[in-house]
Structures are given as structure tokens and as C-alpha cells.
ChimeraX commands (.cxc) that place a marker at each C-alpha (Angstrom):
marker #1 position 20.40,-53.89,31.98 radius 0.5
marker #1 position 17.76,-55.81,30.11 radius 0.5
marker #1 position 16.10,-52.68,29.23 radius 0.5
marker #1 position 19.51,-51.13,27.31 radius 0.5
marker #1 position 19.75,-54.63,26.15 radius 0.5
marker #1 position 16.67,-54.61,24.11 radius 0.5
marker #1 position 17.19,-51.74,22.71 radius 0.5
marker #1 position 20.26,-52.34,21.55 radius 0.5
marker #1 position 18.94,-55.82,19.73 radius 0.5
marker #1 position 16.37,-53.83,18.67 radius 0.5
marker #1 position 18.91,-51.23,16.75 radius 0.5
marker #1 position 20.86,-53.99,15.11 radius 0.5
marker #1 position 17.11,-55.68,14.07 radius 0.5
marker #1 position 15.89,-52.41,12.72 radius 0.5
marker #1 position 19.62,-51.31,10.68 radius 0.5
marker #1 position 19.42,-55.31,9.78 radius 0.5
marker #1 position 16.13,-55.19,8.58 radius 0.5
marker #1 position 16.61,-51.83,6.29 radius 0.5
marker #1 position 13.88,-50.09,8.28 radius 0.5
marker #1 position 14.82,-46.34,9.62 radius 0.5
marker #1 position 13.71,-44.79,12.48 radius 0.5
marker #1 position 11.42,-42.58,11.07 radius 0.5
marker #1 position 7.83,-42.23,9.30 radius 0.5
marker #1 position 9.16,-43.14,5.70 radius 0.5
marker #1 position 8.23,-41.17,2.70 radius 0.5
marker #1 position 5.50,-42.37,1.35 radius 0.5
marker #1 position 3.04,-40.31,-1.21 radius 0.5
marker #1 position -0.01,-41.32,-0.78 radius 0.5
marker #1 position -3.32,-41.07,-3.36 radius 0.5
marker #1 position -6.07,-39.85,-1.25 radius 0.5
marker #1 position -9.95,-40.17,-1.95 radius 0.5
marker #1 position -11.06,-37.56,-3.65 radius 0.5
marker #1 position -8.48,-39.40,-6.12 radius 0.5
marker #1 position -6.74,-36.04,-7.16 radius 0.5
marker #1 position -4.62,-35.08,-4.53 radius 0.5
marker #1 position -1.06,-36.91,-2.55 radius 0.5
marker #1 position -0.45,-36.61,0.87 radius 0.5
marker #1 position 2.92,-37.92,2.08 radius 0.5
marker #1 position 2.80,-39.58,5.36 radius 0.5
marker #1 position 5.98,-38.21,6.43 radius 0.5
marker #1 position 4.03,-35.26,6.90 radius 0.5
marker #1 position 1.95,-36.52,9.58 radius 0.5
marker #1 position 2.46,-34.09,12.71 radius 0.5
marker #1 position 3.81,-35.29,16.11 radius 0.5
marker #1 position 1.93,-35.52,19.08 radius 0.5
marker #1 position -0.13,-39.02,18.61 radius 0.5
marker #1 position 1.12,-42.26,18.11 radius 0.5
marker #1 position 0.70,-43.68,14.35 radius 0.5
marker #1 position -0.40,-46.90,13.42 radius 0.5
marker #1 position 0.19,-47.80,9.76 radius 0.5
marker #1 position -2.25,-50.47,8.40 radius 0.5
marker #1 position -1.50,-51.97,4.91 radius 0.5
marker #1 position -4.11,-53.70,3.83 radius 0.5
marker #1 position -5.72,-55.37,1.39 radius 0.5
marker #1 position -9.97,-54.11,0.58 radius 0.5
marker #1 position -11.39,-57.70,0.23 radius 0.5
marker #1 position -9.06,-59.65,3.01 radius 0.5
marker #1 position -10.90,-61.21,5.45 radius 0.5
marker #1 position -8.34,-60.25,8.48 radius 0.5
marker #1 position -8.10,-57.07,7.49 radius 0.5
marker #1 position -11.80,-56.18,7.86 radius 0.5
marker #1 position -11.51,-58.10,10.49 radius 0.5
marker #1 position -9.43,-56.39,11.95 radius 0.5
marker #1 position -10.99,-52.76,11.25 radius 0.5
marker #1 position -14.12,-53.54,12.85 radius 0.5
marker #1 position -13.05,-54.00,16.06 radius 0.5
marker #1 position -10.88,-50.79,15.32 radius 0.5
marker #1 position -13.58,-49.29,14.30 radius 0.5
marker #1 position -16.16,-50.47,17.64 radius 0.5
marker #1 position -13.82,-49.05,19.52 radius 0.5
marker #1 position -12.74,-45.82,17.99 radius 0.5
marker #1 position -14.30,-43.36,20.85 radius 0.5
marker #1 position -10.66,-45.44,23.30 radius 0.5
marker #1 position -8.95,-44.67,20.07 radius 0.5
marker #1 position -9.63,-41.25,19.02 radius 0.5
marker #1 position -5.72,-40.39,20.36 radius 0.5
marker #1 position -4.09,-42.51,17.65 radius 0.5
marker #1 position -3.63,-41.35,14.13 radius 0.5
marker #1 position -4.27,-44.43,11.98 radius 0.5
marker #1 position -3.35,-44.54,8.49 radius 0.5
marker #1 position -4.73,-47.08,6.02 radius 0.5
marker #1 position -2.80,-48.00,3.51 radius 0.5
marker #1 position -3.32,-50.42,-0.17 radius 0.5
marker #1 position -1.50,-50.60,-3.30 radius 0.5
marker #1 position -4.86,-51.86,-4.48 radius 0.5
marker #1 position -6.63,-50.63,-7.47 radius 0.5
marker #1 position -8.35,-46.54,-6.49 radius 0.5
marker #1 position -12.05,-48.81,-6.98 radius 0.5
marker #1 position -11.05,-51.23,-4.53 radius 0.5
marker #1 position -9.69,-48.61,-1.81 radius 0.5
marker #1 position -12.71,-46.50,-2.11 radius 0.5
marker #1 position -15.21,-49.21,-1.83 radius 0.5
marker #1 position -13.76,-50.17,1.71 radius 0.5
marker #1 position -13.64,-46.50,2.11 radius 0.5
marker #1 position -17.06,-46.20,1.81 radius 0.5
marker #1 position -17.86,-49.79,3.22 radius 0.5
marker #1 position -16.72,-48.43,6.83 radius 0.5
marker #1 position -17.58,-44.89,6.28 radius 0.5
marker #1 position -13.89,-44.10,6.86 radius 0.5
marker #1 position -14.47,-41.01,6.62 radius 0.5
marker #1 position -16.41,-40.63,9.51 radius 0.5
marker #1 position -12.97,-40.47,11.44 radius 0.5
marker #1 position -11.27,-37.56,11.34 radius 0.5
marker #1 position -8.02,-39.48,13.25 radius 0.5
marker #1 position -8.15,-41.78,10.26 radius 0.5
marker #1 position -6.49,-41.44,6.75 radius 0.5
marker #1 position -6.64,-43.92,3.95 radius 0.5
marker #1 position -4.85,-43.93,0.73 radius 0.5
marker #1 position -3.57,-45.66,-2.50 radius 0.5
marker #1 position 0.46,-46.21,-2.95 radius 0.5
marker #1 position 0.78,-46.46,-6.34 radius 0.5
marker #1 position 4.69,-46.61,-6.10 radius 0.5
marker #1 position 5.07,-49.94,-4.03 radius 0.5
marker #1 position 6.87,-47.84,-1.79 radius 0.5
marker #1 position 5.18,-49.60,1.96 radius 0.5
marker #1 position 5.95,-52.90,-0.14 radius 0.5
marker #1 position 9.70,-52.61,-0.86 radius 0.5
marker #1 position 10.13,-50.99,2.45 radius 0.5
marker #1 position 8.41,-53.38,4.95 radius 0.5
marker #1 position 8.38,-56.44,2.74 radius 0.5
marker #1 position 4.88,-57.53,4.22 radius 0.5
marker #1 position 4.29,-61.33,3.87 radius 0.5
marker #1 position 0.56,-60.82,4.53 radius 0.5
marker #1 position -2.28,-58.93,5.30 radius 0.5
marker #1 position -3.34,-56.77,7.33 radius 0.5
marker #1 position 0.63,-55.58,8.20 radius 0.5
marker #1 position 0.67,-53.06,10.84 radius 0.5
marker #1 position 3.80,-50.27,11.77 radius 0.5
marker #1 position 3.69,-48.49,15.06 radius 0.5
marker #1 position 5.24,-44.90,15.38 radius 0.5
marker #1 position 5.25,-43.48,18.90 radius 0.5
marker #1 position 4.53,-39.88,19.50 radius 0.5
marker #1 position 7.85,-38.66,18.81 radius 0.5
marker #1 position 7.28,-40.49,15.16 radius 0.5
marker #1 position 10.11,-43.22,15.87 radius 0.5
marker #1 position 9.51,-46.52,14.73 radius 0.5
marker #1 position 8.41,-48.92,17.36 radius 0.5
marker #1 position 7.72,-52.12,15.42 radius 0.5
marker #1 position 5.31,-53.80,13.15 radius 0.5
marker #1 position 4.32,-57.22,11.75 radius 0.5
marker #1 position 2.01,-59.40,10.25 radius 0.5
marker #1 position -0.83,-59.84,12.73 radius 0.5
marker #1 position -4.54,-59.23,13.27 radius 0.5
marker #1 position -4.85,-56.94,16.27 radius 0.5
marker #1 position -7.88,-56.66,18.87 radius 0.5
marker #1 position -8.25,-53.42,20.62 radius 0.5
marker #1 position -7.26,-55.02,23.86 radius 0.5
marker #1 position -3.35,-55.53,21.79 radius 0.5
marker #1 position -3.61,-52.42,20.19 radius 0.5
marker #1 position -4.67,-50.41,23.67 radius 0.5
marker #1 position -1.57,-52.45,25.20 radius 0.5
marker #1 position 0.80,-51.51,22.68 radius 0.5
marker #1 position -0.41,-47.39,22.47 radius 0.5
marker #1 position -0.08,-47.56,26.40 radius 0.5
marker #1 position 3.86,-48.30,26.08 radius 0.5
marker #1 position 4.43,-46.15,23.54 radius 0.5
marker link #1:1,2 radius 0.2
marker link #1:2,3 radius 0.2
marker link #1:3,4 radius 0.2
marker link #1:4,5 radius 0.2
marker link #1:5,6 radius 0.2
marker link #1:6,7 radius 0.2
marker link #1:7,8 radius 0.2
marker link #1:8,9 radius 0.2
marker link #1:9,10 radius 0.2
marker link #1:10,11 radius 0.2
marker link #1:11,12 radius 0.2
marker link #1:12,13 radius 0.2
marker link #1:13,14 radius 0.2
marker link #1:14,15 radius 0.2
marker link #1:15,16 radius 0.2
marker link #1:16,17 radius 0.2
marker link #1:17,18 radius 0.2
marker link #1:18,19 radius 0.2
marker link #1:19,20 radius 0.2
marker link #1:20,21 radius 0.2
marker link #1:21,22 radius 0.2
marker link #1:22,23 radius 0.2
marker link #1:23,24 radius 0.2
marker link #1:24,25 radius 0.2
marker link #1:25,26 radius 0.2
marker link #1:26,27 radius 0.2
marker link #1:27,28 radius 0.2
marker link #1:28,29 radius 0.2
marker link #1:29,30 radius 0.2
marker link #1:30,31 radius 0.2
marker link #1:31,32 radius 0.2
marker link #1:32,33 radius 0.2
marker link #1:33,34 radius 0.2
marker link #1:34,35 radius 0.2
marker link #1:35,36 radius 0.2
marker link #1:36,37 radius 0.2
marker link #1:37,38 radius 0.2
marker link #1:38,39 radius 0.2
marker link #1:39,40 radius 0.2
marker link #1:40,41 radius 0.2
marker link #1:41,42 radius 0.2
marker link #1:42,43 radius 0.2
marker link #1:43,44 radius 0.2
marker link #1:44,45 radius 0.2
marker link #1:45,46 radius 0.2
marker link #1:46,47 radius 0.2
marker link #1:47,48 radius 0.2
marker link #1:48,49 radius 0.2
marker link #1:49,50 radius 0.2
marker link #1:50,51 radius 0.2
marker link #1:51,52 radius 0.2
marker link #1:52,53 radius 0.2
marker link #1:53,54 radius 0.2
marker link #1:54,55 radius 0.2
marker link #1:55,56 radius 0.2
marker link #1:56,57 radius 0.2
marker link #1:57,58 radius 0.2
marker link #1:58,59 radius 0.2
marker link #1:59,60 radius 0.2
marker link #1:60,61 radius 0.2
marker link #1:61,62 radius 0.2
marker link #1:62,63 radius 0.2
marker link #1:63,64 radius 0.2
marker link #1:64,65 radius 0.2
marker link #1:65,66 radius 0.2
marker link #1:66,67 radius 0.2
marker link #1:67,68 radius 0.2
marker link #1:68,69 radius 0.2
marker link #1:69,70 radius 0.2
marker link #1:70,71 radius 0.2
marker link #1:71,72 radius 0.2
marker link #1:72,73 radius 0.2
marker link #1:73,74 radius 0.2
marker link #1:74,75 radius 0.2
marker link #1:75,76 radius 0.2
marker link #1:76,77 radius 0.2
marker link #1:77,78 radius 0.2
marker link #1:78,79 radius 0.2
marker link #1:79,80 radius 0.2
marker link #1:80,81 radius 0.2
marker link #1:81,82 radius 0.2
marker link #1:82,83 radius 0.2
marker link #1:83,84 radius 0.2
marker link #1:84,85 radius 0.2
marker link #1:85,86 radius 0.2
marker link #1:86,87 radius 0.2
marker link #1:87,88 radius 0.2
marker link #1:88,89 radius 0.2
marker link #1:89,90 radius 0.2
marker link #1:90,91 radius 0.2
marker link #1:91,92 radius 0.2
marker link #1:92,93 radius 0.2
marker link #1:93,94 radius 0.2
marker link #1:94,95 radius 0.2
marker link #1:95,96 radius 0.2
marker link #1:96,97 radius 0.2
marker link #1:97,98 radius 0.2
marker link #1:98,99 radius 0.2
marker link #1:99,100 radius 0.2
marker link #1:100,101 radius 0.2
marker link #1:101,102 radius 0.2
marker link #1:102,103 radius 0.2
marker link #1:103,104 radius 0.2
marker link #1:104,105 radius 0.2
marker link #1:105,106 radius 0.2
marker link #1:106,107 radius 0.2
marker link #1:107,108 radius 0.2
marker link #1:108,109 radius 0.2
marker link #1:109,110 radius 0.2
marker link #1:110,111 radius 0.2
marker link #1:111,112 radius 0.2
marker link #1:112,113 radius 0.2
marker link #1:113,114 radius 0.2
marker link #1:114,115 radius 0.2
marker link #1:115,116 radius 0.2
marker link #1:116,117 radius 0.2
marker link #1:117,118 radius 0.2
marker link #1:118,119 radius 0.2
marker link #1:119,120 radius 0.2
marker link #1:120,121 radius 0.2
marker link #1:121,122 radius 0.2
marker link #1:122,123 radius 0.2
marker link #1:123,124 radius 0.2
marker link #1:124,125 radius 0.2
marker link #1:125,126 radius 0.2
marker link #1:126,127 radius 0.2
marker link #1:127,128 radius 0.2
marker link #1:128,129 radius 0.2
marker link #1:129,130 radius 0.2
marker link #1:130,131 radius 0.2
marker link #1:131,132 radius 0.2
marker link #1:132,133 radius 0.2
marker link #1:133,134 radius 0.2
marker link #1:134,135 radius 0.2
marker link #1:135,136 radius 0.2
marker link #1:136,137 radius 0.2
marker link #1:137,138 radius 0.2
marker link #1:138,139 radius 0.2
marker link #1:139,140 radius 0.2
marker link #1:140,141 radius 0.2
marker link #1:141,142 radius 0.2
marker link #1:142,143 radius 0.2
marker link #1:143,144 radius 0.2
marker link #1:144,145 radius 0.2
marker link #1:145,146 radius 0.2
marker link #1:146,147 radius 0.2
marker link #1:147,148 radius 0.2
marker link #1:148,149 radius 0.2
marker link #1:149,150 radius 0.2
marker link #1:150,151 radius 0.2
marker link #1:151,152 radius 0.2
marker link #1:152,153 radius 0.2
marker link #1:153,154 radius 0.2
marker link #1:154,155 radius 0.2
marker link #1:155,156 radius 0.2
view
């Protein structure tokens, strides 16, 4: 009962809060700073965990470096970074971590706002979870250690 519950306060959260069920369409610049990729593109099969970020925050690096120590647990999730931040600014955390390293990570500029009118972040870093099926599984403001983020994949 408290299962069907939860879900159900979850539906009436989600409808109240504007935010569909689904990876939303967002066209993102990518590094090589000539070519969009639209995240609503991204494949089934892994769970997703959007990151919107900001290059010179404190949390978010934070943040990214344990990510990134622990990658070789994580090399099942598809991450996707994501600023509005100036193409400079994305590219020198880019190159900072050596992003592109990763081949289950993807970082890019949205130019159009779009994560920001969507999600309404309040801070930095902002993370969105999308199971394997791509349905939205929550998200907030909060730094996350592997140890949450290894929970949270598990029960997706």
C-alpha cells in the first residue's frame, strides 16, 4: 500500500512541478563547439544522471571528483554534464577533468536555458535521475558521494 502510495504522491509532485516523465528535449552544444546533440536522443539501456553545473563551483567539482575516482563502479551510468555557461568556461572543466576520457560521459553547453526553465535549479551542482527505461526518477539540489549515487543507481 505504501508502495502505490508513493507513487501516486510522486505523480501529483511531478504533474505539480511541470516536470514530464521523460528525458526532455534539450539541444545541447558539444565540444568540438560545432555540432548539437539533443539529449532526448540518449538510447535506453543505462540509467542517466543529468548534472547541471556550473565550471568554477566549488560543489560541483566537488562533486565530479569523487564521480570521477570512482568511474571504473560507474562505467554503467550514462552521465551527462550540463552548463549554460559561456563555451570557454565548459571546455576548460572539460579539459580540467579530461572528460573526455569517459566514453559514458557527455558534456555540453545549453545555450537556450532550456534545463533552467525546466528544472528551475536553485543551485549548483543540480542533478536528474532517469532510470533505464528513461523515466524520470527525481532530482535536486545536492552534492552526491558515490556511496548516494551507487544507492540511488541500485533502485533504479
Amino acid at each position: 500500500m505504501k508502495r502505490y502510495l508513493g507513487i501516486l504522491l510522486m505523480g501529483v509532485v511531478l504533474t505539480n512541478c511541470g516536470i514530464k516523465e521523460t528525458i526532455p528535449d534539450i539541444s545541447l552544444q558539444m565540444p568540438d563547439s560545432t555540432s548539437y546533440f539533443n539529449i532526448a536522443r540518449i538510447p535506453k539501456g543505462k540509467p542517466l544522471l543529468l548534472i547541471y553545473y556550473q565550471p568554477y563551483c566549488e560543489a560541483c567539482r566537488a562533486e565530479w571528483k569523487d564521480i570521477a575516482a570512482n568511474m571504473e563502479k560507474l562505467k554503467d551510468v550514462q552521465f551527462c554534464l550540463i552548463t549554460d555557461h559561456p563555451y570557454n568556461d565548459m571546455m576548460a572543466f572539460y579539459k580540467n577533468y579530461n572528460l573526455e576520457q569517459y566514453p559514458n560521459v557527455m558534456v555540453g553547453r545549453d545555450s537556450g536555458h532550456v534545463f533552467m526553465r525546466r528544472y528551475k535549479p536553485n543551485a549548483t551542482p543540480y542533478n536528474v535521475f532517469f532510470d533505464k527505461g528513461k523515466r524520470y526518477r527525481g532530482g535536486g539540489t545536492t552534492v552526491l558521494n558515490f556511496h548516494q549515487l551507487d544507492s540511488l543507481i541500485n533502485k533504479l
